[in-house]
C-alpha positions as CSV (number, residue, x, y, z in Angstrom):
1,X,-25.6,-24.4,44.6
2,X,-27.7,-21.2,45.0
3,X,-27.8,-21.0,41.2
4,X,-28.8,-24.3,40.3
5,X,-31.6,-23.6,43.0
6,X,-32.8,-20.5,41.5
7,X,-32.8,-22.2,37.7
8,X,-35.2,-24.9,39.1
9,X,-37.0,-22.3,41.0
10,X,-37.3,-20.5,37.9
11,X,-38.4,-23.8,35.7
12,X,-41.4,-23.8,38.1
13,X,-42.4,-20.4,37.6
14,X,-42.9,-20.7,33.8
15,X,-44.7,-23.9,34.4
16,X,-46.8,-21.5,36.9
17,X,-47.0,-18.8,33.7
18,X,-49.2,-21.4,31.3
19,X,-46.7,-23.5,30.2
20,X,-46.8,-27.6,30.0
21,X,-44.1,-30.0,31.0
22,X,-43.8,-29.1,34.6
23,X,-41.0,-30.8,36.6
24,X,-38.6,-30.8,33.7
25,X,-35.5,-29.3,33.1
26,X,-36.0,-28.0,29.4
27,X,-38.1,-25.3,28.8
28,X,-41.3,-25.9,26.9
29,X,-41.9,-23.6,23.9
30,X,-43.1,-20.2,24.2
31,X,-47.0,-20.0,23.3
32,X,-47.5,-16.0,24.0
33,X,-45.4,-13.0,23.9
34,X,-45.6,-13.3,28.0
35,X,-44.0,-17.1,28.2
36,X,-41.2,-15.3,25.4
37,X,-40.6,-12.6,27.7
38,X,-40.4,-15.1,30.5
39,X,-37.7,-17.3,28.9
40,X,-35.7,-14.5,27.8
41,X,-35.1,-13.5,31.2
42,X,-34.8,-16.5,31.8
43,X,-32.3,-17.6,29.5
44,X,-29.7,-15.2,30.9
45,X,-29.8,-16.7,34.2
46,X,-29.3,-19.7,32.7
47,X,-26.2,-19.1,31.0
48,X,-24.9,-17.2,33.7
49,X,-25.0,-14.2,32.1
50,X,-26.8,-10.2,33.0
51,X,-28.4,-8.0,30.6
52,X,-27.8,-4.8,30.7
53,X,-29.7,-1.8,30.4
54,X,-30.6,2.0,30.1
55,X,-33.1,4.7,31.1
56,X,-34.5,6.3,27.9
57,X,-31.7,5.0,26.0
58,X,-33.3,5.7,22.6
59,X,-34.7,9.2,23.4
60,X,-31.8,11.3,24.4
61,X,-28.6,11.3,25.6
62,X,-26.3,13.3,27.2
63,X,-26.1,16.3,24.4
64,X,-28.9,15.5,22.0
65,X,-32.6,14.3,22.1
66,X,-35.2,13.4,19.5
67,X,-37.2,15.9,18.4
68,X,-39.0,14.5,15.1
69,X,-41.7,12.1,17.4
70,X,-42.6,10.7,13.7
71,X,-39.8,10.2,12.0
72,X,-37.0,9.9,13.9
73,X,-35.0,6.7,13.5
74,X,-34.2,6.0,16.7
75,X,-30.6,4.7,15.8
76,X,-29.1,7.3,17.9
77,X,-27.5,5.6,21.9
78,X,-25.2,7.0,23.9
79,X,-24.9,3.1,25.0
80,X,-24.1,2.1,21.3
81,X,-22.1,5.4,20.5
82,X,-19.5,4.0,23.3
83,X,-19.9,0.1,22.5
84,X,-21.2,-0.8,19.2
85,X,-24.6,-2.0,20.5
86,X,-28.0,-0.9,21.8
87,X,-28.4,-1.7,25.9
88,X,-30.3,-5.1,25.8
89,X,-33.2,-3.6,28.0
90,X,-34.7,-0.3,27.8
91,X,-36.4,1.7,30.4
92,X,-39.1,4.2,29.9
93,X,-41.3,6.3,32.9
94,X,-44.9,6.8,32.3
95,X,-45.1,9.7,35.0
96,X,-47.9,12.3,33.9
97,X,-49.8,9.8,31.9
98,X,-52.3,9.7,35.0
99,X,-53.0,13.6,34.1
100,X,-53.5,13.0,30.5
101,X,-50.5,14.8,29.7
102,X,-48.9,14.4,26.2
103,X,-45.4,14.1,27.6
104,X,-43.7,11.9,30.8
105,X,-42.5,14.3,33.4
106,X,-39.2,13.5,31.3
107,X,-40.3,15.1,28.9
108,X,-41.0,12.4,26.4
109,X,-43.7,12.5,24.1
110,X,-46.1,9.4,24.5
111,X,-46.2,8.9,20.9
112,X,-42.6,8.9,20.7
113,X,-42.1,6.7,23.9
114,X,-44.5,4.6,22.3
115,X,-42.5,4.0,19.0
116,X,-38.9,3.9,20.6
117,X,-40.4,1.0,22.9
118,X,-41.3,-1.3,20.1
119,X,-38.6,-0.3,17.5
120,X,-35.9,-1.9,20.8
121,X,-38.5,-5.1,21.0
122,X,-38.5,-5.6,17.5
123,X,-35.1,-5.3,17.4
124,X,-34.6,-7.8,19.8
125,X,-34.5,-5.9,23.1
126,X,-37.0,-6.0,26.6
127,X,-38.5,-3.1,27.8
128,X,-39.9,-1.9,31.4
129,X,-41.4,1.0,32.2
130,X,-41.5,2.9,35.8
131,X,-44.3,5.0,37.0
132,X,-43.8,8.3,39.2
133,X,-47.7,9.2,39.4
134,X,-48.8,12.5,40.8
135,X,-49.8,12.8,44.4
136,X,-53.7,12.3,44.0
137,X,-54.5,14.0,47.8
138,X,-52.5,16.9,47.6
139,X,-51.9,17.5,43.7
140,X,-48.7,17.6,44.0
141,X,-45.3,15.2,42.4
142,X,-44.7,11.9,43.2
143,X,-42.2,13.3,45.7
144,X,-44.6,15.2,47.5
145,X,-44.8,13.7,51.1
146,X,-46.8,16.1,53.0
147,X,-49.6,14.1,53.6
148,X,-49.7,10.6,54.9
149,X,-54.0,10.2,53.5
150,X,-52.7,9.9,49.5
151,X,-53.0,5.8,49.3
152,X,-55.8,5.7,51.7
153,X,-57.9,7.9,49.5
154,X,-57.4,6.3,46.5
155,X,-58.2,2.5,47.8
156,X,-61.7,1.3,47.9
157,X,-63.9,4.2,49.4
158,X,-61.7,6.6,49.7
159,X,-62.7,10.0,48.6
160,X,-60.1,10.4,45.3
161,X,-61.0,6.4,44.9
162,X,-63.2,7.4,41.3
163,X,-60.6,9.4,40.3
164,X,-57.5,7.1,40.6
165,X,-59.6,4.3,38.7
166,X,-59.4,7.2,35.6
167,X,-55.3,7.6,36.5
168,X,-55.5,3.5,36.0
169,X,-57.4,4.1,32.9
170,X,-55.2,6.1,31.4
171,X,-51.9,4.0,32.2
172,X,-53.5,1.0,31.1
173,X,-54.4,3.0,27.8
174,X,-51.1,3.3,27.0
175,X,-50.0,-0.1,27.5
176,X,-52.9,-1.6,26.0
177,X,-51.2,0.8,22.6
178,X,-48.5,-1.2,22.1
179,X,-50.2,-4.1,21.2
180,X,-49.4,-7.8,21.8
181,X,-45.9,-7.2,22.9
182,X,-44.5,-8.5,26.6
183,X,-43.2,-5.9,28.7
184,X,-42.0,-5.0,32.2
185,X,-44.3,-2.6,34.7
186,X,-42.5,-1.4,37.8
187,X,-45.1,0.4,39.9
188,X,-44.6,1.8,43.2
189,X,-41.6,1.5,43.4
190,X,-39.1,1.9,46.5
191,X,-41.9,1.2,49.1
192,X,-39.6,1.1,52.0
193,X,-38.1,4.3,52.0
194,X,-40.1,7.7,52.4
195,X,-39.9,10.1,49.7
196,X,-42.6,9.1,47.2
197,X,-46.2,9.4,48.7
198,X,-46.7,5.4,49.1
199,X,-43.4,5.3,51.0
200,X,-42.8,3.2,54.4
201,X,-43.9,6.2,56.4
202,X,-46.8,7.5,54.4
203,X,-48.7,4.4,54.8
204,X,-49.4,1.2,56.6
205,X,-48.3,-2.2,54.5
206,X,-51.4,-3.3,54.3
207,X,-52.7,0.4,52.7
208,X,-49.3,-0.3,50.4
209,X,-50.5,-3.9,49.5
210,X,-53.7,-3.0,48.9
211,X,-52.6,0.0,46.7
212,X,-50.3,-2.1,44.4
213,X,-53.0,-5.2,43.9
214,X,-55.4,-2.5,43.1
215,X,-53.5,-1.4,39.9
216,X,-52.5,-5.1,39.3
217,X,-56.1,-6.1,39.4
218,X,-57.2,-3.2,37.0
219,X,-54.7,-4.4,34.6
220,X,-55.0,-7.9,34.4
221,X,-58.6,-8.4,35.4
222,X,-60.8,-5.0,34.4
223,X,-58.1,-4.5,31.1
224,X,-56.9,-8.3,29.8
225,X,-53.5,-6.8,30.1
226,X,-51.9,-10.3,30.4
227,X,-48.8,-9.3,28.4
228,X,-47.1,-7.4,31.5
229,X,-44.7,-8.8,33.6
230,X,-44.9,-7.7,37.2
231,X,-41.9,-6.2,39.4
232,X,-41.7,-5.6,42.9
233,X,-38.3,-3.5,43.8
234,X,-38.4,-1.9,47.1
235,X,-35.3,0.6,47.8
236,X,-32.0,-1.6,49.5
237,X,-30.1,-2.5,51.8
238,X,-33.1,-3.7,53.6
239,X,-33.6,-7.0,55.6
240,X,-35.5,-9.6,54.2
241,X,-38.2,-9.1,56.6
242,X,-38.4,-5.4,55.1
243,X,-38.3,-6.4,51.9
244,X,-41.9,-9.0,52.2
245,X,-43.2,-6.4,54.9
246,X,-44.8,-5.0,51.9
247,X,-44.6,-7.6,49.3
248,X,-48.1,-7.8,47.5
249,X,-48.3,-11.4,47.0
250,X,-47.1,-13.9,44.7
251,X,-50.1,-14.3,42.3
252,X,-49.2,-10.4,41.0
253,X,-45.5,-10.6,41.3
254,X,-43.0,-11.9,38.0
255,X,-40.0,-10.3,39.0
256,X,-38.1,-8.8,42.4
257,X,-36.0,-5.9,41.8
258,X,-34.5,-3.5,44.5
259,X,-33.0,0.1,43.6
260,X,-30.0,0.9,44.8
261,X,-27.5,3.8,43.7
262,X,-24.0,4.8,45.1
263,X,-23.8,8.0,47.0
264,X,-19.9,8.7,47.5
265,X,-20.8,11.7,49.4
266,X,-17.0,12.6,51.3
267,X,-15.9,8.9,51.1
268,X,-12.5,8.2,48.8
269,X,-12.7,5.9,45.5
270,X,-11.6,2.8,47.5
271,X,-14.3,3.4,50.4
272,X,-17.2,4.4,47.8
273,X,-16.4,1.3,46.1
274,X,-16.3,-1.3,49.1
275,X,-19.6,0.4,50.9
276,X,-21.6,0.3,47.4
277,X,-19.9,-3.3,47.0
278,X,-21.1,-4.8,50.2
279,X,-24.6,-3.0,49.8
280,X,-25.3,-4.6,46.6
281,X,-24.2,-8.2,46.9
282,X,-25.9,-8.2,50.5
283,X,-29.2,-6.9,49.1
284,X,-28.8,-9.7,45.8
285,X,-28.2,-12.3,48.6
286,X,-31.1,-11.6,49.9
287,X,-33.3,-11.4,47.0
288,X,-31.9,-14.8,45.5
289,X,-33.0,-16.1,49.1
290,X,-36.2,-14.5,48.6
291,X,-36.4,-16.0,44.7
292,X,-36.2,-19.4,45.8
293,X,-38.3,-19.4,48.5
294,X,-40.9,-17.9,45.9
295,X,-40.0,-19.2,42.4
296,X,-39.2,-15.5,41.1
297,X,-36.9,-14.0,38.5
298,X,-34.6,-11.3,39.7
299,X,-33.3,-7.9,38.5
300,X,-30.9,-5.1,39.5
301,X,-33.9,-2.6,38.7
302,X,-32.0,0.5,39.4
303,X,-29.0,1.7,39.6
304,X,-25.5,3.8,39.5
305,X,-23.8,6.7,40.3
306,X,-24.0,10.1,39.3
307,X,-22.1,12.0,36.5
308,X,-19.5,8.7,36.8
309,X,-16.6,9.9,38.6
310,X,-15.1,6.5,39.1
311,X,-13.4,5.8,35.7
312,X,-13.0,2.1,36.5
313,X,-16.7,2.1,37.8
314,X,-18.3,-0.9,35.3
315,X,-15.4,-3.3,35.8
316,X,-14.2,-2.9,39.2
317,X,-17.3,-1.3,41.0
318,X,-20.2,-2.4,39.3
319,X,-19.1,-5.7,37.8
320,X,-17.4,-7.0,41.0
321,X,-21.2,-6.3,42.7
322,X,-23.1,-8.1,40.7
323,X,-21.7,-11.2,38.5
324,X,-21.6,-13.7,41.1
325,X,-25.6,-13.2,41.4
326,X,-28.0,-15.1,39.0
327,X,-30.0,-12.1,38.3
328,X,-31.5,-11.5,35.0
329,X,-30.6,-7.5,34.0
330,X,-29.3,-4.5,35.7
331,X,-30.7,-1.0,34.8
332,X,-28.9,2.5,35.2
333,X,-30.7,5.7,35.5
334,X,-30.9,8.1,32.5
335,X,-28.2,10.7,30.5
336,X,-30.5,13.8,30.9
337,X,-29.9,16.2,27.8
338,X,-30.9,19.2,29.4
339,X,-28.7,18.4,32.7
340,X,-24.7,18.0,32.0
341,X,-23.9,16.4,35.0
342,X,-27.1,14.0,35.4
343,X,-25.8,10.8,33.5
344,X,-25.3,7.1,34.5
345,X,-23.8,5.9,31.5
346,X,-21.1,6.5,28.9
347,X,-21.5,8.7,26.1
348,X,-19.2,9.6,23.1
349,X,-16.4,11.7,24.5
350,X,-16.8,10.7,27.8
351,X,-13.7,10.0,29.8
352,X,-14.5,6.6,31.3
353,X,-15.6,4.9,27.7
354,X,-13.0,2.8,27.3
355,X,-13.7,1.0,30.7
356,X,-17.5,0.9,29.8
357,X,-16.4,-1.3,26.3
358,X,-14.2,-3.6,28.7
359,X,-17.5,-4.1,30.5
360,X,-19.7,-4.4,27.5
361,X,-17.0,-7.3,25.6
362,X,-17.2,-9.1,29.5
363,X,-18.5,-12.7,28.6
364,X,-21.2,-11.6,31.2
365,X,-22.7,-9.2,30.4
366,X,-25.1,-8.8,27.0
367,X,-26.1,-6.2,25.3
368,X,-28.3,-5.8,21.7
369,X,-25.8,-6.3,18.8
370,X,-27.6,-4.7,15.6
């Protein structure tokens, strides 16, 4: 029942996007690369099906990275190397551009992040980029906390206001590069917690509000970036009251998300599995409440578990968590090259790859087949 609620829900949010026909239960035809992007989401949903996806999937992997920013191909996946096809969604993170840096704080050339984000949509694949900004009070990273002024100063009349509206500048640069395609922009990001500088704790909600429709309004109104699809993903388990607390309103808002990663810490398989278990599916029942009430898409926006100890994680940990929700894709965290044991998905050799195809060839999930 929730599911047919959420499709209807969803039918009335592309009306909302521009599109004709509203109250019926076919989708009209796409008219910009926006309403595509839209109905590509929304397609999975429909059939009851999630796409999945990677961080930096096209980049580097877990013991190699482009290097040639021109030339490169961009053939190379760990994702594909285990399952014959290419992670249906893509994530990229934009971190540094606000300094005018040439690479992310990944380490990815702009240029080449640039390219390997519309080889994967002309390809066929959806993109979304994060954004880990700088602390703009105290000059340090996004994870430095040690002030609680950093959103205050950069809203309207604070003293770092002028200089944030360059940081926006320079983000909306980049996106304004690539063209006419649709993509997905996941800014400030989870809001509830406390260790990023527009955390619960280093701000009030209405500083945090006023911080994310500030970029949102740059965008769209001072840039014409229409093309972006908007996610809100505070970090979860929360309640749902903690997850609107900070919600910036539904004119800027396309998608919820929520990150949330398994931590075994001391706990055995079985525990790690039944605590991350629970978490998730109580945070998705919460945000396909939430979806209804407010005609949204939704998306696993973050997630996994470090260095994959679980062999069976993506059929009987993962899987299990998430296929009985109608969300649209589920992301996991990056293969870091120049960090062994930093990896959230399967690379060529790795033990665990034959339980990763097994979750690949499930009739839910979908990945990029080229």
């Amino acid at each position: 029942m929730k599911h047919s609620i959420l499709i209807l829900s969803t039918i009335l949010f592309l009306t909302a996007c521009g599109n004709a026909n509203k109250g019926r239960s076919v989708t009209p035809p796409a008219e910009t690369p926006r309403d595509e992007l839209v109905q590509r989401l929304f397609s999975f949903v429909e059939s009851g099906q999630i796409a999945y996806g990677h961080q930096d999937d096209l980049v580097y992997g877990h013991s190699w990275v482009v290097t040639d920013v021109e030339n490169d191909p961009l053939g190379r996946s760990d994702v594909k190397a285990v399952s014959g096809a290419y992670p249906m969604v893509v994530g990229f993170e934009i971190g540094g551009i606000e300094l005018g840096w040439d690479k992310s704080i990944d380490k990815v050339p702009f240029d080449l992040m640039r390219r390997a984000a519309l080889t994967h949509i002309e390809r066929g694949g959806i993109v979304t980029f994060s954004w880990h900004p700088h602390n703009p009070f105290t000059g340090g990273n996004a994870w430095d906390v040690s002030s609680k002024e950093a959103v205050a100063s950069v809203l309207d009349g604070g003293e770092k206001h002028e200089a944030f509206l360059d940081w926006l500048r320079n983000a909306a640069d980049f996106f304004e590069s690539l063209g006419e395609v649709a993509v997905i922009f996941r800014p400030w990001h989870e809001n509830i917690g406390s260790w990023f500088w527009w955390g619960g704790d280093l701000c009030t909600a209405e500083q945090y509000k006023a911080l994310y429709r500030l970029t949102w309004e740059y965008f769209t109104k001072e840039r014409g970036l229409t093309n972006i699809l908007w996610c809100y993903s505070p970090n979860g388990p929360i309640t749902p009251q903690d997850y609107m607390s900070r919600y910036p309103g539904d004119d800027c808002i396309d998608l919820l998300g929520t990150d949330i990663y398994e931590y075994p810490g001391d706990a055995s398989l079985e525990d790690a599995r039944v605590r991350y278990g629970e978490q998730v599916r109580e945070m998705l029942t919460v945000l396909t409440a939430i979806a209804e009430d407010h005609s949204k898409l939704v998306c696993f926006s973050e997630t996994g578990l470090e260095g994959i100890p679980d062999m069976e994680w993506w059929t009987k940990t993962l899987l299990p968590a998430i296929e009985d929700f109608p969300i649209t894709y589920v992301l996991t965290w990056r293969n870091a090259h120049d960090m062994p044991g930093h990896f959230y998905a399967p690379w060529d050799g790795f033990a665990g790859a034959e339980d990763f195809r097994a979750f690949a060839e499930n009739e839910k999930t979908v990945f990029l087949n080229q």
